[in-house]
C-alpha positions as CSV (number, residue, x, y, z in Angstrom):
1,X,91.5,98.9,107.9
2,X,89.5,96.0,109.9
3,X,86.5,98.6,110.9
4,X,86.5,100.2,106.8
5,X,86.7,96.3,105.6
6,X,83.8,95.2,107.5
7,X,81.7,98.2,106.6
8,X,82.8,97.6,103.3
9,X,81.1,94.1,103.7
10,X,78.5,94.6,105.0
11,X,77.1,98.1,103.0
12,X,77.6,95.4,99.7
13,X,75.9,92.4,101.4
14,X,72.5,95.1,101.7
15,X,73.0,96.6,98.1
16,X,75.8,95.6,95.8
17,X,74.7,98.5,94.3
18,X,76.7,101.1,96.2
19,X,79.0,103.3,94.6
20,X,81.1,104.4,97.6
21,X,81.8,101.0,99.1
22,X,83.0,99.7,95.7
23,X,85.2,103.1,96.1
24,X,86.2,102.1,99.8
25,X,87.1,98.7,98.9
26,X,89.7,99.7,96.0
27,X,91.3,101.7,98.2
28,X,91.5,99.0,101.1
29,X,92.8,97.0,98.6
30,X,95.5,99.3,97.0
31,X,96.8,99.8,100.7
32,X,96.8,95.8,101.0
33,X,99.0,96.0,97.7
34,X,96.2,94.1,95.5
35,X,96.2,96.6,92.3
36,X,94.1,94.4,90.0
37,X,91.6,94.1,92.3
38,X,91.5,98.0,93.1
39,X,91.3,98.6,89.4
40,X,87.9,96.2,89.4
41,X,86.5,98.1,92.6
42,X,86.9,101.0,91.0
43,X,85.7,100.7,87.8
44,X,82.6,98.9,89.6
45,X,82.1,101.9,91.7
46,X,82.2,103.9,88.2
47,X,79.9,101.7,86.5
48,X,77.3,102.6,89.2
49,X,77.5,106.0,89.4
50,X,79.8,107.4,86.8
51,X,79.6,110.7,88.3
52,X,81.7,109.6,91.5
53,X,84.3,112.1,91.8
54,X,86.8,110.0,94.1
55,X,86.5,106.6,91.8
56,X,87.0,108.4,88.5
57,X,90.0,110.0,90.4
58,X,91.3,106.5,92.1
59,X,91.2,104.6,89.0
60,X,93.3,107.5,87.0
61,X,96.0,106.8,89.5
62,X,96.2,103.1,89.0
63,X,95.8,103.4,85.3
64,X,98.8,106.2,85.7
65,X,100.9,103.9,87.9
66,X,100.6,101.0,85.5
67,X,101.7,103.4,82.7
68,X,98.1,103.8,81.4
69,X,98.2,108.1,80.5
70,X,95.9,108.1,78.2
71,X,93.3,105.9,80.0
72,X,93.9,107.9,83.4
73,X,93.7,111.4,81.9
74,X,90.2,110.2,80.6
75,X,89.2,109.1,84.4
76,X,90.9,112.2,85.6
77,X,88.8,114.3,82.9
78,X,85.9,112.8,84.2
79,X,86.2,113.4,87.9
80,X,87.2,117.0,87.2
81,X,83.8,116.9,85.4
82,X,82.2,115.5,88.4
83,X,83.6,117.8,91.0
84,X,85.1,121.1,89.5
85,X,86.3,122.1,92.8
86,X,88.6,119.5,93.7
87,X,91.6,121.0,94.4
88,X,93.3,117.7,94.6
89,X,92.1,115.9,91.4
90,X,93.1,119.0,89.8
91,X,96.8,118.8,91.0
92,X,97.1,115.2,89.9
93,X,95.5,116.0,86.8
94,X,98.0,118.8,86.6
95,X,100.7,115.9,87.3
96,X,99.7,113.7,84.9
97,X,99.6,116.5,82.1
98,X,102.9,117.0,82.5
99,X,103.9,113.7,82.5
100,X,101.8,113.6,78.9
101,X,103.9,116.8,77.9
102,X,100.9,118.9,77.7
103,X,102.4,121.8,79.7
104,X,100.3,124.3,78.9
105,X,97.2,122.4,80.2
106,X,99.3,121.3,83.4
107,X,99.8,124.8,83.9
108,X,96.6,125.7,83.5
109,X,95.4,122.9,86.3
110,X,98.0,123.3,88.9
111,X,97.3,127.2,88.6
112,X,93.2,126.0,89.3
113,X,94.9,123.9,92.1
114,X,96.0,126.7,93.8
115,X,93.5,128.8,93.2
116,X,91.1,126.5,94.8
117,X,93.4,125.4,97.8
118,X,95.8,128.5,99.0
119,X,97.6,126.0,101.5
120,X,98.0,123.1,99.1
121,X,102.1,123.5,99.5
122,X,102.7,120.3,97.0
123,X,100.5,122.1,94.4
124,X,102.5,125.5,94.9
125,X,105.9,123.8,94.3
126,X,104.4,121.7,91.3
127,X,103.7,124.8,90.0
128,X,106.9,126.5,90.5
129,X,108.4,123.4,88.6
130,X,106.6,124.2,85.2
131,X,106.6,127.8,85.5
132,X,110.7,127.0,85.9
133,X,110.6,124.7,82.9
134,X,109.0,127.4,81.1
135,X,111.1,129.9,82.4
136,X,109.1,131.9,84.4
137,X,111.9,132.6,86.9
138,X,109.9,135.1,88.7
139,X,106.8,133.2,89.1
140,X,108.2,130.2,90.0
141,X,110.0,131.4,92.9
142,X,107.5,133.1,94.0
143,X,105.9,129.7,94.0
144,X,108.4,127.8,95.8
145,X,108.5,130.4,98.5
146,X,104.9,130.3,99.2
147,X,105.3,126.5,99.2
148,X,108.2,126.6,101.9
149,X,105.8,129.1,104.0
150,X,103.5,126.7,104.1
151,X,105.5,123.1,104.6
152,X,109.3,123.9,105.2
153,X,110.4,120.5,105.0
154,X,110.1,120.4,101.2
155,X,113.5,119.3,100.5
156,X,113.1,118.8,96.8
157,X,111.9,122.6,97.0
158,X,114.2,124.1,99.0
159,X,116.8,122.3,96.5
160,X,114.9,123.7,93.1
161,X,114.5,127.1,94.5
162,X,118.2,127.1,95.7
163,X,119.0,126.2,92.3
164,X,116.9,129.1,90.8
165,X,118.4,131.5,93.0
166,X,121.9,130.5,92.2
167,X,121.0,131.0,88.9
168,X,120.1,134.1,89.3
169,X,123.4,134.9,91.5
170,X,122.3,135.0,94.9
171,X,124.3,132.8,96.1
172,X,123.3,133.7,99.7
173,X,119.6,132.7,99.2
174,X,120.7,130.0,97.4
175,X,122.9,128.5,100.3
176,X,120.5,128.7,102.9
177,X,118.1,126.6,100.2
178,X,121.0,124.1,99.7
179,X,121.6,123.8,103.4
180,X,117.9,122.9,103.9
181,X,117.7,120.0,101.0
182,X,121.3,118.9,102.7
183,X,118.9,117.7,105.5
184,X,117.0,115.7,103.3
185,X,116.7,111.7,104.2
186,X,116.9,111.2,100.3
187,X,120.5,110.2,100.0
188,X,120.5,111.2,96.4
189,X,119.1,114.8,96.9
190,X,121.4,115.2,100.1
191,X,124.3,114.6,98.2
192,X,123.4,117.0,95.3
193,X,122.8,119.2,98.0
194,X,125.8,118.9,99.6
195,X,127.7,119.1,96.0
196,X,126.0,122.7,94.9
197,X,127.2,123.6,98.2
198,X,130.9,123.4,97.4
């Protein structure tokens, strides 16, 4: 964090005017627990080059964090402008649309997500959740299995996809999903765990 700060310093005492330290220094000081101040480095990043994928994306996730959806889908709309083939702004623009209730849309972005990053296992098991919600069984364990392939400590995951398969009546599936989330360091989800598998 020293060597990015002093960069950070010295890129804006040659030109204030650059986009990417304004970007760097919001994000130095989000990790030094400053959010007002990463909000203004981020929006100054923006107002010099509005087309800077990574601020438009930063600033949606303080503006989200501080309860600001409409604001952050905006920024988010922007940086998915900006850099179409982002597989990550995607996903949290996927996130945020479901936390807006557009499901539809969500769907539509976590599916791009995937699409543009096979290995992104978060974005596979965000998936599976709406295509649960929406009761696309099939689909969405599909999802969570491809998920688990590719990070098997999901234990959120394992939990949701044990409780889709129960559903479905395998209960032997379902166990060995429940016995994974039991490992979970989430006291809450190891004790739901734990319950299902009584």
């Amino acid at each position: 964090a020293a060597q990015a700060s002093a960069y950070v310093q010295r890129a804006l005492a040659k030109d204030p005017d650059v986009a990417e330290a304004h970007n760097v220094r919001g994000l130095l000081s989000l990790q030094a627990g400053d959010r007002p101040a990463a909000e203004r480095s981020f929006r100054e990043a923006i107002r010099i080059q509005p087309e800077l994928a990574e601020a438009q994306s930063n600033l949606a996730n303080v503006l989200a964090e501080g309860g600001d959806f409409r604001q952050a889908r905006y920024h988010l709309e922007q940086a998915v402008e900006a850099d179409p083939s982002n597989a990550q702004t995607r996903h949290r623009y996927g996130l945020l649309l479901i936390a807006m209730g557009d499901y539809e849309r969500a769907l539509s972005e976590l599916r791009r997500a995937v699409e543009l990053d096979p290995a992104g296992a978060l974005a596979h098991s965000d998936l599976a959740d709406i295509l649960a919600a929406s009761g696309r069984t099939a689909e969405a364990i599909t999802e969570y299995e491809t998920a688990l392939r590719l990070q098997s400590n999901l234990y959120e995951t394992h939990f949701a996809l044990g409780a889709l398969l129960a559903e479905r009546g395998d209960a032997p599936a379902a166990r060995t999903h429940f016995e994974a989330a039991s490992a979970s360091p989430d006291t809450q989800l190891r004790d739901a765990a734990l319950e299902a598998l009584r």
